[in-house]
N, C-alpha and C positions, 0 to 999 in steps of 0.2 A: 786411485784414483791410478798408457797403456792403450794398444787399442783391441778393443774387447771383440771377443769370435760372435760373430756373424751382425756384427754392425754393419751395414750398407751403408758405403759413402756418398752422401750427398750428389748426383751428377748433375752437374750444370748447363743449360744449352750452351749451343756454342753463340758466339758472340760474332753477329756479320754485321759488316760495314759498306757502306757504299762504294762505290769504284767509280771513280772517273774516269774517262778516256785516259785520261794520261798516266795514271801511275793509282794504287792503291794505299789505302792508306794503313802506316803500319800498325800493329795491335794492340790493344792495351797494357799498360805496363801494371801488372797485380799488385805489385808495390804500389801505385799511386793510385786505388779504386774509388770508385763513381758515388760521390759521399749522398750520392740522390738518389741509387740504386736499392730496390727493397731485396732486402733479404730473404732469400725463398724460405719458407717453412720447412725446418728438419721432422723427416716422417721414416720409421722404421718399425717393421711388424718386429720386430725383437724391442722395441722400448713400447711399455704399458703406461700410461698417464694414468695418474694417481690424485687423488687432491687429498692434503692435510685437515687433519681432524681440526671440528669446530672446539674444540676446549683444549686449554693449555695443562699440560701433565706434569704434576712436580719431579721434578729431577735433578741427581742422581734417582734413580727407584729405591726405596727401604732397604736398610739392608748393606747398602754398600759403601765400601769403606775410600778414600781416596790411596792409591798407591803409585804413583807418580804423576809428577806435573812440571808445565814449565811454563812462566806465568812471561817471561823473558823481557826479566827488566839487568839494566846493566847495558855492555853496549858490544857485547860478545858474547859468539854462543857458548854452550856449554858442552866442552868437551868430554865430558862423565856422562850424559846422558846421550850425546847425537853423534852420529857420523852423516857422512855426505852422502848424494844421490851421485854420481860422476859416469851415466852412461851416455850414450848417444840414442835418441829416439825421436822418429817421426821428424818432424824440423829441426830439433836443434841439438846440442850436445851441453849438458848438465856439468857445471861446472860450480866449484866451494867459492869461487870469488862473486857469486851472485848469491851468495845466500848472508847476511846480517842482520844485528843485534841495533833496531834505533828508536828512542822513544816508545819504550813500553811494548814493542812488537818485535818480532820477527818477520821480516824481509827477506821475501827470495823474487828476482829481476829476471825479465823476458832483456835480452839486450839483441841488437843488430850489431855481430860479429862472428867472423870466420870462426870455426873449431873443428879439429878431424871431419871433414867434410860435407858439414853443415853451415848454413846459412847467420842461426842465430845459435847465443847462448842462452841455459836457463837454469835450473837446479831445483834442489831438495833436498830434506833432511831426514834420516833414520835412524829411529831408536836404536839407540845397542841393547836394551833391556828387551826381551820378546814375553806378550801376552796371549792370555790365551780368553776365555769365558770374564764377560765382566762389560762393563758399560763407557764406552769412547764418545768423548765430546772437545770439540774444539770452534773458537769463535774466529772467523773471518774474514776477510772483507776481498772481492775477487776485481780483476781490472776490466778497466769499460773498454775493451778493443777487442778486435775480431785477433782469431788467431794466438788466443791463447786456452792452452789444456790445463784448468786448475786443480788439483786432488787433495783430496782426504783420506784416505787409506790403511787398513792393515792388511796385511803380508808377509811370510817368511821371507827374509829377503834372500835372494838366491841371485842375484846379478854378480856382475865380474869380482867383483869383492868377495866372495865366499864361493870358488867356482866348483869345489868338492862336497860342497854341501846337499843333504836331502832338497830333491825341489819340491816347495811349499804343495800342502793341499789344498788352502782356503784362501781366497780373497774376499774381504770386505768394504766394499766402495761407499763411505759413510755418503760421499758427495764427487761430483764431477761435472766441472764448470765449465763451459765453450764460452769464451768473450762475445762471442757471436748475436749472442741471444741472451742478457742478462737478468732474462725474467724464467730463462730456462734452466734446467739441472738434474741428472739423472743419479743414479744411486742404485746398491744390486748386491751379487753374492754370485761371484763364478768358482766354480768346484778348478782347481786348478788340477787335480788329479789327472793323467791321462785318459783318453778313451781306448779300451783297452783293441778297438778293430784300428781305429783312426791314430789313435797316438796325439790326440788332440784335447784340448781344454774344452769348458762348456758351459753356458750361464746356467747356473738355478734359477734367477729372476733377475731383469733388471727392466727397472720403474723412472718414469719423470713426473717431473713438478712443471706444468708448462708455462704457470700464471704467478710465479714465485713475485716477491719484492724486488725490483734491482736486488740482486745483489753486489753489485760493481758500487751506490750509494750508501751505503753502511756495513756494516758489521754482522752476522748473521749466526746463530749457532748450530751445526750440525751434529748429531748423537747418534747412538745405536746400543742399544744392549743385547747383549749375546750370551746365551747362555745353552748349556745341552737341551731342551723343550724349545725354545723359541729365540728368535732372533726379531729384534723391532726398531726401524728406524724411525728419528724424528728429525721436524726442522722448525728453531723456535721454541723445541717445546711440546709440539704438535705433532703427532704422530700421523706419519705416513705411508707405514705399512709395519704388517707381520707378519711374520710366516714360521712354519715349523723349522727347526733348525737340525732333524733327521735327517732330510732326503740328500745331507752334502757331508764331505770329511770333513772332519776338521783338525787344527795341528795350531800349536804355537807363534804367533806373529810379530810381525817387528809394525811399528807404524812410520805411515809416510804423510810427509807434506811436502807435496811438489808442483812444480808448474814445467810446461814444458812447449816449444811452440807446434802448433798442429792443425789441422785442416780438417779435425772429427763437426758431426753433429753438425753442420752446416755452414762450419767456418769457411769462409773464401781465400783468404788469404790472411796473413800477417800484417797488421796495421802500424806501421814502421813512423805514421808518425807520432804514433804517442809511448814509441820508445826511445830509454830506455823507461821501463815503468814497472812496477811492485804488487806482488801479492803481499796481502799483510794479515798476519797470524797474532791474536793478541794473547789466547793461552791456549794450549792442547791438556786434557786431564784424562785419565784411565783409574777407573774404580772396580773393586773387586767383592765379592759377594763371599762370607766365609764357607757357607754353604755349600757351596761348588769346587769346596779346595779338595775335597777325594777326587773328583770328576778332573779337576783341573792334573791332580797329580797323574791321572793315568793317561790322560793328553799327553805330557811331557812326555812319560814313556813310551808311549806308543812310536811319538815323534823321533827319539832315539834312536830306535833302531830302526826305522825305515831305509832301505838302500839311496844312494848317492842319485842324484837326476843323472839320467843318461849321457854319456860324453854326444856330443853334437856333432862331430868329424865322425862318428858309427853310422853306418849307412842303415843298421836295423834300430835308431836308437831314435826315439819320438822327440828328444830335443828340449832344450830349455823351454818353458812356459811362453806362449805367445802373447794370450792377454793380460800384458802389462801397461799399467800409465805410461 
């Protein structure tokens, strides 16, 4: 769950006001917006609308075994399985003191405060175990306000924490939430691999649900299984797409739940009054197919020995991953 190559951001007219003889009147403050104002419809020839199959599909699919999970009761997280998100992106900067353990969930906070040069803080958390072929589901519940990016994700992680590391090939966006439009949600598969003229990243597909349930009033389950033939995501249960899972690399990933604040998909601004406020995560599960364990071990290798992502300060060197949550 970054902002993805060739998303068109939302332009908004400009906003004119009367003048009086005497003096103009000054502008709106985006902090304080117009709670009467409709929210223009987000429209982008790169997102394809999609609607969810009429019949619910049992899940995990046959076959698969559970191999990790974090159901996150107790009242801290767990340092064997997670590490932190701690970058700076888009609005705000990701920080461990917004991420907690309360009443059965997992809590990560949108707040209004300074940090290396950002507006707001926010955060997420990443697996230290990396997966590769196998079926990702997590239940959660996203916030009812404009200006917030909420994710579900796998991904090699390759940010400042691991700065010598292979830069990933595959991203997986099980889900991706703009507060903006709580009945909206996109979801996809960007080949993060370079383009070998461009030195650029590039989507496989990425799909929305336009007519989804709130999800900001309950709980919702996102999934995907992934396997070498096909990749298929669901929401609920219900499957909302397929596709072959060929035309992209693929390589071992870490998973992410994050929130982060941002201005994608149609947001206007950041709705500061209803911060500080919570994503809330009540379990993330990853199951595994034995099947796929040949397939799975020559992922790993492969992934091994792949060269280092380019150093960034190389004036010929295409650069750390752009489309990220």
């Amino acid at each position: 769950m970054k902002i993805t190559l060739g998303l068109f951001l939302l332009t908004l007219p400009l906003l004119t006001v009367p003048v009086s003889t005497a003096s103009a009147a000054p502008p709106a403050d985006p902090a304080s917006p117009d709670r009467q104002a409709k929210r223009p419809k987000f429209s982008s020839k790169h997102h394809i609308p999609v609607q969810a199959a009429a019949e619910v599909t049992s899940l995990p699919p046959g076959g698969y075994e559970l191999v990790f999970s974090d159901e996150f009761k107790g009242d801290t997280l767990d340092a064997q399985k997670w590490t932190y998100r701690l970058d700076s992106k888009m609005l705000s900067t990701q920080q461990a003191e917004n991420v907690s353990v309360r009443n059965g969930n997992l809590e990560i906070a949108l707040r209004k405060e300074s940090a290396r040069g950002k507006a707001y803080t926010a955060g997420g958390v990443i697996t230290k175990e990396t997966f590769g072929y196998g079926y990702y589901e997590a239940r959660l519940k996203t916030p009812d306000a404009e200006g917030w990016h909420t994710a579900f994700w796998s991904m090699k992680n390759s940010f400042a924490q691991i700065p010598n590391g292979p830069r990933p090939l595959l991203e997986l966006d099980y889900v991706e939430q703009d507060g903006g439009d709580p009945h909206f949600f996109s979801f996809g598969v960007i080949n993060q691999a370079p383009n070998a003229k461009k030195g650029e990243t590039w989507n496989a597909g990425r799909w929305v649900i336009e007519d989804a349930p709130d999800t900001s009033a309950d709980f919702n389950i996102w999934s995907c299984e992934f396997t070498p033939e096909v990749t298929r995501f669901y929401f609920n249960g219900r499957l909302t797409k397929e596709l072959s899972s060929a035309g992209f690399p693929h390589d071992d990933m870490n998973v992410w739940l994050s929130v982060i604040g941002s201005a994608l998909k149609g947001d206007r601004w950041v709705d500061e009054s209803k911060l500080p406020n919570v994503v809330l995560v009540d379990y993330v599960r990853v199951y595994q197919n034995p099947k796929y364990r040949a397939a799975e071990d020559a992922l790993r290798a492969a992934s091994l020995v792949r060269p280092p992502k380019p150093d960034k300060k190389s004036p010929t060197a295409g650069g750390a991953p752009a489309d990220l949550n």
